[in-house]
C-alpha positions, 0 to 999 in steps of 0.5 A, a space after each residue: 822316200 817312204 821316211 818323207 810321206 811317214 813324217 808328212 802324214 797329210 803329204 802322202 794322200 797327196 792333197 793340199 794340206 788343210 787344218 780345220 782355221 784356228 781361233 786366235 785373240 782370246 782373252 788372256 790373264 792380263 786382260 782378264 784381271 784389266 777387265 776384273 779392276 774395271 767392274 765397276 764400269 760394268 760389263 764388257 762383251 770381253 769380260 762375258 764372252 771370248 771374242 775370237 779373231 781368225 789366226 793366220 792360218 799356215 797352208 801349203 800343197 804340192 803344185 807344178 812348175 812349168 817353163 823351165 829352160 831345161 832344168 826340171 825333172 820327172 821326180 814325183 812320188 806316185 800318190 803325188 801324181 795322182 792327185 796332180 793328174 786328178 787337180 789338172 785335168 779337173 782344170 782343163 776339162 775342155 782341152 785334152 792333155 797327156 798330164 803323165 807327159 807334162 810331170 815326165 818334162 825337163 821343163 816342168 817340176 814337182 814342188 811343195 808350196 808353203 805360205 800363210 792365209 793372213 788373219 782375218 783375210 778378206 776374199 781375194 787377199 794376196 800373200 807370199 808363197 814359199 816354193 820348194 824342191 820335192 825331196 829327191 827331186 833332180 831338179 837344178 833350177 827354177 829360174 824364171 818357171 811359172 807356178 801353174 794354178 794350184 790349191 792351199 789347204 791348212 797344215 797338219 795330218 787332218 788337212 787332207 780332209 779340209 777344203 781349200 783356203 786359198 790358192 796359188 799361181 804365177 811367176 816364180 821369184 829366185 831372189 838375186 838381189 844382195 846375195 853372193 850365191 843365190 839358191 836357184 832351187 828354192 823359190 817364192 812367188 810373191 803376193 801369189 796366194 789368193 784368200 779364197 773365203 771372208 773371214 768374221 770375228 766370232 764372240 763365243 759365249 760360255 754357255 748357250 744364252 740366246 737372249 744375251 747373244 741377242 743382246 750383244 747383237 743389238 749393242 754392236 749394232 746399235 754402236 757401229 750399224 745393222 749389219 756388223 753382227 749377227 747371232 748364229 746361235 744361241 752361243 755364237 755371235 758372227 762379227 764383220 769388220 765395218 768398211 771404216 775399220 778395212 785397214 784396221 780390222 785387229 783395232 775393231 776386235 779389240 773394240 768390240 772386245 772392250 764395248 760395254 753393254 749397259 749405256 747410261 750417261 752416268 755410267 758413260 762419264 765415269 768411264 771416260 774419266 778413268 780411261 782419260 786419267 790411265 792414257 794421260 797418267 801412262 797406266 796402261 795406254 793401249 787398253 785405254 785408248 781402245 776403250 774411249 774409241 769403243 766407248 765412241 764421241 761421247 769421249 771427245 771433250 775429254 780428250 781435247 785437253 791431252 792434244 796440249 800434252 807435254 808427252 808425245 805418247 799421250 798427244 799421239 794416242 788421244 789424237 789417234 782416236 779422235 781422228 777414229 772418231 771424225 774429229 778433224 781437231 786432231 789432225 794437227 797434231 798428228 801432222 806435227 808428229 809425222 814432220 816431226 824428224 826427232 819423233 818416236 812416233 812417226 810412222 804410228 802418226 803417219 799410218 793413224 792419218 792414212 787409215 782415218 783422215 778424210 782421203 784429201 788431208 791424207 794425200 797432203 800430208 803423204 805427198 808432202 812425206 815423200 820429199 823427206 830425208 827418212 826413207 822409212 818414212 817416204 816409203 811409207 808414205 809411198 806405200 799409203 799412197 799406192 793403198 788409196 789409188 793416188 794418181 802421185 803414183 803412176 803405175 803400170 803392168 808389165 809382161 804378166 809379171 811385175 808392176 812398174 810405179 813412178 813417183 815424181 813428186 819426191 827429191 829422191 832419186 831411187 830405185 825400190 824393188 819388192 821383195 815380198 807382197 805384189 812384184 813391183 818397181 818404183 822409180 822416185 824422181 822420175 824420169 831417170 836416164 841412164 848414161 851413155 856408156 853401159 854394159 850390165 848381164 844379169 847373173 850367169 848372163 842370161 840378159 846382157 844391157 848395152 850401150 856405146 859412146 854417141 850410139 844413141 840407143 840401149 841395146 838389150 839381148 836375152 838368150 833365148 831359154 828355148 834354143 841355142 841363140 838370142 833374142 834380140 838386140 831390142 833397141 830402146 833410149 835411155 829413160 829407165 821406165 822404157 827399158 825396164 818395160 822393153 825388158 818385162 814386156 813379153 817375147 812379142 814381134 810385129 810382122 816385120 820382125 820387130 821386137 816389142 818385148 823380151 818376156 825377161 823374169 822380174 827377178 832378171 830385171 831387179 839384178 839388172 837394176 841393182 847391178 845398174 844402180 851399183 855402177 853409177 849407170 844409173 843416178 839413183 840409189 837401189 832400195 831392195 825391199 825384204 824378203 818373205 818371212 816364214 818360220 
């Protein structure tokens, strides 16, 4: 144990790790000699200053997972525990609590987190967090525990001194979907990060200017409203993404890098006429295109002639930033792309139309996408749809654990199940049934689903995590939503003894799924989604 907290520096204070946040986004070599072929267009706020965009911030920390069935440990290393019991009851301040009690359970577990504050993340923010066994822990499993809130700070041998970036909570995931021999000992918890901060751009000035921090100041205002930036110090100026730029925060940067600071109309056209030439001509397309959005409407009249382009790239970009732009001219063309099935460009078309239509084009468009043949291209759409709020999206929230979604305007039919971001089913085509003669158990048994010939009824059984016995049977029909509510929903009886829920994990109720879909208990195909990422 001591070879562990001498490698882990920051892990031996036993604090949640924190690193001071990284500036990501400068100016690279390639951008520089861009920008140097350029200078006769004058100055860019890139080609006098560094624009910096936050970069995903790697955090982590230890926590405790409580609700186990009996297979957790009392393994914490001393300095360990005594941050917990500080952390804990710092959180419980009105109930009194024996926290040396709650470590020492076999129902509780000691565990490192890891995850990743996303760039430039916005207050409130949801991320994966990765859950793992303290080393020499005799902890056996983490099926079905419940994360207990906790604190993230930044990586690395100075995050101890650093407040916390985020934090932490909820179900655990042990992912049983697609694998033989599923790690009961590692674990996420999905969308379980919560960004506790707002994040800005910051535009850092070689040398302390503030007349010229000033000045970019008043030019970022003047091109995208009062309240985009503000000049902290002489060589500092403080960048907030507009509300039109929300799904397209690392688009507004690179604008903002590629805005001018002089404006004239000569100036002003020659510009245009360049970049217009680089995007029909292919000479690098992306910094074009970023620059004629930057440089604003001004561009647009030159850009309706790239709409009749023989090359799709060409007709894609210059629509993109038209559309950016509110000219709904584009908007043809970027729905030509999408219902395109021989495109390249698709999805680039579909997400240009969701970021940037008026809300009413992009729900046609979306729900029209959901009865295609591509299931990239319906899930995206789905996944669109689900951002906006789109009642072709019903939804529901299950047992504190999981969201319930149905789509019916499709001709799939289909189960998708996530496996990162926030836990949630989708049924498309629903209402699905399943047939009348069924027995499906969830790994090692825990969660039975039955139903007979003529019975009439599914019939879900749970063994119970707490004592020897079952929970149930809880009757339910054969609609997939009821079942899959009845078996999230939690462990609840009326007066009478009735069952309402069996509290089963999501990750119980997508191995159910996908055993269900397998063998044809249900007429739909199972679409897992990924799993996290982590380096």
């Amino acid at each position: 144990m001591r070879a562990f907290f001498t490698y882990r520096t920051f892990r031996a204070v036993c604090l949640l790790a924190v690193a001071s946040i990284a500036a990501g986004g400068c100016r690279s070599n390639a951008q520089r000699r861009a920008q140097a072929e350029d200078a006769d267009l004058g100055a860019t706020i890139g080609s006098i200053a560094d624009v910096n965009m936050p970069a995903p911030i790697p955090v982590e920390g230890f926590a405790l997972v409580g609700n186990l069935a009996g297979t957790g440990s009392a393994t914490c290393p001393p300095q360990v525990r005594a941050y917990l019991k500080r952390y804990i009851l710092a959180q419980l301040r009105d109930r009194s609590i024996n926290v040396d009690a709650l470590i020492d359970s076999d129902t509780t577990a000691v565990v490192m987190l890891e995850g990743t504050v996303p760039a430039l993340a916005s207050k409130g923010d949801h991320f994966d967090v990765r859950v793992s066994l303290i080393p020499g822990s005799e902890t056996t499993s983490l099926r079905g525990g419940w994360l207990y809130e906790a604190e993230l700070r930044p990586q690395g041998p100075g995050g101890p001194a650093s407040r916390p970036l985020a934090t932490a909570g909820g179900p655990t995931f042990v992912n049983f979907v697609d694998v033989a021999a599923p790690d009961l000992t590692s674990a996420y918890v999905l969308g379980g990060g919560r960004v506790s901060d707002e994040y800005s751009a910051l535009i850092t000035l070689p040398r302390a200017d503030y007349p010229l921090a000033s000045a970019i100041r008043n030019r970022l205002s003047e091109r995208h409203g009062a309240n985009v930036a503000t000049a902290v110090s002489p060589r500092v100026v403080e960048c907030t993404v507009p509300p039109d730029y929300r799904n397209r925060k690392a688009r507004f940067i690179e604008m903002v890098a590629a805005t001018f600071m002089q404006v004239t109309p000569e100036l002003g056209q020659t510009r245009i006429e360049r970049f217009v030439t680089q995007l029909a001509s292919g000479v690098d397309r992306p910094r074009s295109e970023v620059a004629l959005e930057a440089i604003g409407r001004e561009s647009l009249g030159r850009l309706v002639p790239l709409l009749d382009s023989a090359d799709e790239g060409t007709r894609l970009r210059a629509a993109r930033v038209m559309l950016s732009l509110r000219d709904d001219r584009a908007l043809l063309t970027l729905r030509q792309i999408a219902l395109d099935p021989t495109s390249a460009y698709r999805l680039e078309a579909i997400a240009a139309v969701a970021a940037t239509a008026r809300r009413n084009d992009a729900v046609v468009l979306l729900r029209l996408l959901l009865r295609d043949a591509d299931r990239a291209i319906v899930l995206a759409a789905y996944e669109h749809l689900r951002q906006i709020a789109d009642p072709a999206v019903v939804q529901d929230f299950v047992g504190r654990s999981f969201y319930l979604e149905r789509v019916v305007q499709t001709g799939h039919k289909a189960i998708f199940v996530a496996r990162s971001g926030d836990p949630r089913i989708v049924i498309f085509g629903a209402p699905l049934a399943c047939r009348d003669s069924v027995f499906v158990e969830s790994p090692g048994g825990l969660v039975i689903v039955d139903a007979r010939p003529g019975q009439g009824y599914m019939s879900l059984v749970r063994k119970n995590p707490a004592r020897p016995g079952v929970i149930g049977p809880l009757k339910t029909g054969f609609v997939l939503s009821e079942v899959i509510r009845a078996l999230g929903a939690e462990y609840t009886a009326t007066e009478g003894g009735q069952l309402s829920g069996l509290g089963v994990s999501y990750a119980e109720v997508i191995a159910l799924l996908e055993q269900m879909c397998a063998k044809g208990v249900v007429p739909a195909q199972f679409w897992p989604g990924p799993l996290p990422e982590f380096e």
